[in-house]
C-alpha positions as CSV (number, residue, x, y, z in Angstrom):
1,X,-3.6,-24.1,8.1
2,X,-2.3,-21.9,10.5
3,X,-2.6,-21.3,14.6
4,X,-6.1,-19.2,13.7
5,X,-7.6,-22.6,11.7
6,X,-10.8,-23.3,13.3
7,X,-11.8,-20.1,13.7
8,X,-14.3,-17.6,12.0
9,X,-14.0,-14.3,11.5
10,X,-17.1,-11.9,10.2
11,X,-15.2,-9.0,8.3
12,X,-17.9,-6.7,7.9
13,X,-16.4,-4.5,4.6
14,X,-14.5,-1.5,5.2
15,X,-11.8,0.4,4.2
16,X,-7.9,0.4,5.5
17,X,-7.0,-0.7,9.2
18,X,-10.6,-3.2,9.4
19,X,-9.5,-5.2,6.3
20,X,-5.7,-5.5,6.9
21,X,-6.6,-6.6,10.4
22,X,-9.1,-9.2,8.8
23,X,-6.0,-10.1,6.0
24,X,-3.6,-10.6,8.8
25,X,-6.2,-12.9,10.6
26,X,-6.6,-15.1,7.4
27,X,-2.9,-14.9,7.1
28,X,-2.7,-17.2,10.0
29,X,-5.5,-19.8,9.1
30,X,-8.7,-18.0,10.3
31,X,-11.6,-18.2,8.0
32,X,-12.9,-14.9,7.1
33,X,-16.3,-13.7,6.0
34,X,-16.9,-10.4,4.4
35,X,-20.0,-9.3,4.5
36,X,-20.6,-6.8,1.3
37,X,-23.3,-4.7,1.1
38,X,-25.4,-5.8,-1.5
39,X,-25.3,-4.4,-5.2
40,X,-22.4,-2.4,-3.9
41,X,-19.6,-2.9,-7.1
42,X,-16.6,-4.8,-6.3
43,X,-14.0,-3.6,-4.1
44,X,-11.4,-1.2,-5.0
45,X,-8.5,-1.6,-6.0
46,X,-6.7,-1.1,-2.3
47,X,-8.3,-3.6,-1.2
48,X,-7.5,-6.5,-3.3
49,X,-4.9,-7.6,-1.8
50,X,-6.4,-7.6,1.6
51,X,-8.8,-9.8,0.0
52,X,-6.7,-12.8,-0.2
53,X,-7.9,-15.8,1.5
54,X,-11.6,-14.4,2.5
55,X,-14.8,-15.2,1.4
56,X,-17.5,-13.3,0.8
57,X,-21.4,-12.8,1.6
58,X,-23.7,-9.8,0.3
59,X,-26.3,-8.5,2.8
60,X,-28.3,-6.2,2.8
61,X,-27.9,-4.7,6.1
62,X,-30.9,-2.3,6.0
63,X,-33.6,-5.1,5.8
64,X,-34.5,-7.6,8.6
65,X,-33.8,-10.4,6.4
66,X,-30.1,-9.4,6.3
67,X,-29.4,-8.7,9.5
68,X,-31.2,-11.9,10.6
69,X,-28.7,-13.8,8.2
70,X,-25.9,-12.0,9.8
71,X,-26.7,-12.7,13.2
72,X,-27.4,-16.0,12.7
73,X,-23.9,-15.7,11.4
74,X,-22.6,-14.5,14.2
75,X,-24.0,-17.7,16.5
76,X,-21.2,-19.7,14.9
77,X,-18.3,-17.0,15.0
78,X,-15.6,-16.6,16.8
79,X,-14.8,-13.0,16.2
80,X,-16.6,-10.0,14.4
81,X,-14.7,-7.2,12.6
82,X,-17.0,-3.3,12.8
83,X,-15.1,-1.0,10.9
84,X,-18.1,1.7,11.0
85,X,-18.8,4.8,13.0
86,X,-19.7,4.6,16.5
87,X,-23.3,3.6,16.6
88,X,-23.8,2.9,13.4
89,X,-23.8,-0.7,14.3
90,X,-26.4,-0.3,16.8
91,X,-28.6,1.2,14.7
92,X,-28.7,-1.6,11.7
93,X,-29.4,-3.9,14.8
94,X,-26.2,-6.1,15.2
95,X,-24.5,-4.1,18.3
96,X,-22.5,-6.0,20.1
97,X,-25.6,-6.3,23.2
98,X,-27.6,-7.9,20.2
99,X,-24.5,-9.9,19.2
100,X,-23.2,-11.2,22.2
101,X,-26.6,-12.2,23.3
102,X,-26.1,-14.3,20.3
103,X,-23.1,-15.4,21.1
104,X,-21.0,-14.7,24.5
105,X,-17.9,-15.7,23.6
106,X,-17.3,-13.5,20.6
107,X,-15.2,-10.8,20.4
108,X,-16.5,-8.2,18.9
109,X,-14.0,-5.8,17.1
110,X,-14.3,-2.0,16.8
111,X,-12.3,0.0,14.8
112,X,-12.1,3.8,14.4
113,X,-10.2,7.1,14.5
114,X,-11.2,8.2,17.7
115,X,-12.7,6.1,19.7
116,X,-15.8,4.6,20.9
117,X,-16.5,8.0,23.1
118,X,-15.0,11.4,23.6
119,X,-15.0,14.7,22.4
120,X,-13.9,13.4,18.9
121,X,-15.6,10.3,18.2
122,X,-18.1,11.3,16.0
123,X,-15.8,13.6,14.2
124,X,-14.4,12.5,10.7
125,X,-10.8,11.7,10.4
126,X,-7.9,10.2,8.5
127,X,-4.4,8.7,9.1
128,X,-3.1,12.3,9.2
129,X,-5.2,13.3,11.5
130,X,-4.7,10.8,14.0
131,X,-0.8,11.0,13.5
132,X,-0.9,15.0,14.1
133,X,-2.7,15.0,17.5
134,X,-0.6,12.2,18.7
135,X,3.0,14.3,17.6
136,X,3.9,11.6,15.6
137,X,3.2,13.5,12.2
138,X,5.5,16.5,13.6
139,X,8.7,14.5,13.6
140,X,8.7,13.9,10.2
141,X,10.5,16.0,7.8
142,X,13.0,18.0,6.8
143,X,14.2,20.8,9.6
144,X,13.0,23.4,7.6
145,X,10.3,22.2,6.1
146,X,6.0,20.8,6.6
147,X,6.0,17.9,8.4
148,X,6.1,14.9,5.7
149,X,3.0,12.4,6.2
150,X,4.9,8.7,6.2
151,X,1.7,7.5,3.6
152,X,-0.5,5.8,6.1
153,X,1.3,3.4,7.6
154,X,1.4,4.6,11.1
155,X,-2.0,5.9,12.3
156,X,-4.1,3.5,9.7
157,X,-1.7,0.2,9.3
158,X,0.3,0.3,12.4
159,X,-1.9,1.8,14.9
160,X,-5.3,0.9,13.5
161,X,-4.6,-2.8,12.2
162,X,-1.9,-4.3,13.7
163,X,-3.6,-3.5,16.9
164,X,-6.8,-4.2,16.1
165,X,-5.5,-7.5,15.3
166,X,-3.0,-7.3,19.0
167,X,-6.3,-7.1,20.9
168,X,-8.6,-10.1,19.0
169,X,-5.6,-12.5,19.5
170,X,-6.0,-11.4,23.2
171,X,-9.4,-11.2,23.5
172,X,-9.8,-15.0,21.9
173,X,-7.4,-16.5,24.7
174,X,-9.7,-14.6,27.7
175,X,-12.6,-16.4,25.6
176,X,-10.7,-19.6,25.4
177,X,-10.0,-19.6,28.8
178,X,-13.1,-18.1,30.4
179,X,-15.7,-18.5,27.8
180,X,-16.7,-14.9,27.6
181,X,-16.0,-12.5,25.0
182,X,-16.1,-8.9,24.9
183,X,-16.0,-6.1,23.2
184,X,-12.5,-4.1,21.7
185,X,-12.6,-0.6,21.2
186,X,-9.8,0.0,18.7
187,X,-8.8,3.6,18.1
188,X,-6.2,4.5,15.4
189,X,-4.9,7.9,17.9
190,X,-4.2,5.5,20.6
191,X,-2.7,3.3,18.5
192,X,-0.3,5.9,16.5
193,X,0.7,7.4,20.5
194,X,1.7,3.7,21.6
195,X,3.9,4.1,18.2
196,X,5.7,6.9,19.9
197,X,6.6,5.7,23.3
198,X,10.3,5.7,22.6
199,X,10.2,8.9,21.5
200,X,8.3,10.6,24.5
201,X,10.3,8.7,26.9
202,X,13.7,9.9,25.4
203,X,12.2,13.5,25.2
204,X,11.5,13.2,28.8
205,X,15.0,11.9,29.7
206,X,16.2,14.8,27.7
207,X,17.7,13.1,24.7
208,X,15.0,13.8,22.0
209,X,14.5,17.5,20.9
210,X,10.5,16.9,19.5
211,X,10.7,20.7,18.4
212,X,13.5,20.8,16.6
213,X,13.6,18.0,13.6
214,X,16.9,16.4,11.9
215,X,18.5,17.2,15.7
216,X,18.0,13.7,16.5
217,X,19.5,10.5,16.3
218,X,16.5,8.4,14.3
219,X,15.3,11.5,12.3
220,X,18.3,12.6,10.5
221,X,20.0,14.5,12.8
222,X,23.1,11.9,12.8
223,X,25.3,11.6,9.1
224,X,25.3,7.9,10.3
225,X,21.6,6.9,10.1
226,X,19.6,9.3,6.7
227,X,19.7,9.0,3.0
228,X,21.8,10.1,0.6
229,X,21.9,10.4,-3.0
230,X,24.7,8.5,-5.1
231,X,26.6,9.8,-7.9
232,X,23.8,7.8,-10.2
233,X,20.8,10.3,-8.8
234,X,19.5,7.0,-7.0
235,X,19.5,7.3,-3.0
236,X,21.3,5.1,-0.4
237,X,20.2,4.3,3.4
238,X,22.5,4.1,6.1
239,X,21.6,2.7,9.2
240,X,25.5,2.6,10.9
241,X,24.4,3.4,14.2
242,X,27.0,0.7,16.5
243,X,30.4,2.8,16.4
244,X,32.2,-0.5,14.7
245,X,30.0,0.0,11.8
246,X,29.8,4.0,11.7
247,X,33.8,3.6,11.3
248,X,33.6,1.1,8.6
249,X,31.3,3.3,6.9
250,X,34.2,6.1,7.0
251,X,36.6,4.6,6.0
252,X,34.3,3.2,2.4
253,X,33.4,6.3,1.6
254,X,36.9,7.7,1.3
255,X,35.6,11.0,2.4
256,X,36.9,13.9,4.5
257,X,36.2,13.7,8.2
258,X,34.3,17.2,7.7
259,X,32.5,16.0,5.6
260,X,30.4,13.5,7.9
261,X,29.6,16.4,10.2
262,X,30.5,16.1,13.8
């Protein structure tokens, strides 16, 4: 159960953002459908876990039959999930013209690095990538040091499913309400910039040096919000941003005022 129970979701198998956004989806009560590709092995391992709660249909994608059984499929859908490169869809024959002729109030969900179109979106990418061009890579880390990729959480998880996920809830309540659906063109570098607004807007109200890292108040540039290490070798965060709570923290620590660097 959940506010999504009712409707169906085609998941068509992918890696990363497409499947979390399908995970999140089942998460509240939408049935999802992965379509495999036939004798393809099972899933790896990262993907388990966005597994939960889906089933699961092998196709063959590259014979009529398949993509007949997929569209058919589609007829009954609420929402389908394309986690391929652009046109690659179009080209097995279940492009969302083909698809919504099926069916016009499905959403049809696209997700990539880039983009539908532009310069870049046929070129190949990862999370780091998308996270570089945007600036967002280039804040993290040490002053001194390479920029320090935050795993993939912000270009492939953050920007890439949570949005992807942001714009089907949408899209279903224009189709609720108007009976047409559409197509969402999800891309994880416009995703990953809508990450940074804060930071661009307090760089352009002067309060955010983006060249100079751990000169800032969120990046490590303030003793009251960073990591440090304990007397163990195991590491502590401090968040005591509100001055109430930065002169609690003082005054536990038992340490010299010099010593918190201001």
């Amino acid at each position: 159960m959940g506010p999504l129970n009712g409707y169906t979701v085609i998941e068509l198998a992918g890696i990363g953002p497409a499947p979390m956004g399908g995970m999140l989806l089942a998460d509240m009560g939408a049935e999802v459908v992965r379509i495999d590709r036939a004798g393809a092995m099972d899933p790896p391992l990262t993907e388990k876990v966005s597994g939960r709660g889906k089933k699961s249909v092998a196709l063959n994608l590259k014979d009529p039959r398949g993509v007949e059984t997929l569209l058919r499929m589609v007829e009954n859908a609420d929402v389908i999930i394309d986690p391929y490169r652009p046109g690659v869809c179009e080209k097995l024959g279940i492009g969302p013209d083909t698809c919504l002729q099926r069916n016009p109030k499905l959403v049809f969900a696209r997700m990539t690095g880039w983009g539908q179109e532009g310069p870049l979106a046929q070129a190949a990418g990862h999370d780091i990538n998308y996270i570089a061009i945007t600036g967002a890579l280039y804040a993290m880390g040490h002053r001194d040091d390479k920029p320090v990729p935050p795993l993939n959480l912000v270009g492939d998880m953050g920007g890439g499913g949570m949005l992807l996920v942001n714009g089907v809830l949408a899209a279903l309540l224009e189709a609720a309400s108007s009976g047409k659906g559409q197509v969402i063109d999800v891309a994880m570098v416009d995703g990953a910039a809508q990450l940074m607004w804060m930071f661009h807007s307090l760089q352009a109200a002067g309060m955010w040096d983006a060249r100079q890292r751990e000169s800032n108040m969120l990046d490590g540039g303030a003793p009251y919000y960073g990591t440090y290490e304990c007397a163990d070798g195991e590491y502590i965060a401090i968040g005591s941003i509100e001055p109430q709570f930065y002169a609690l923290l003082k005054e536990l620590a038992e340490l010299p005022e010099e010593d918190f660097g201001e």
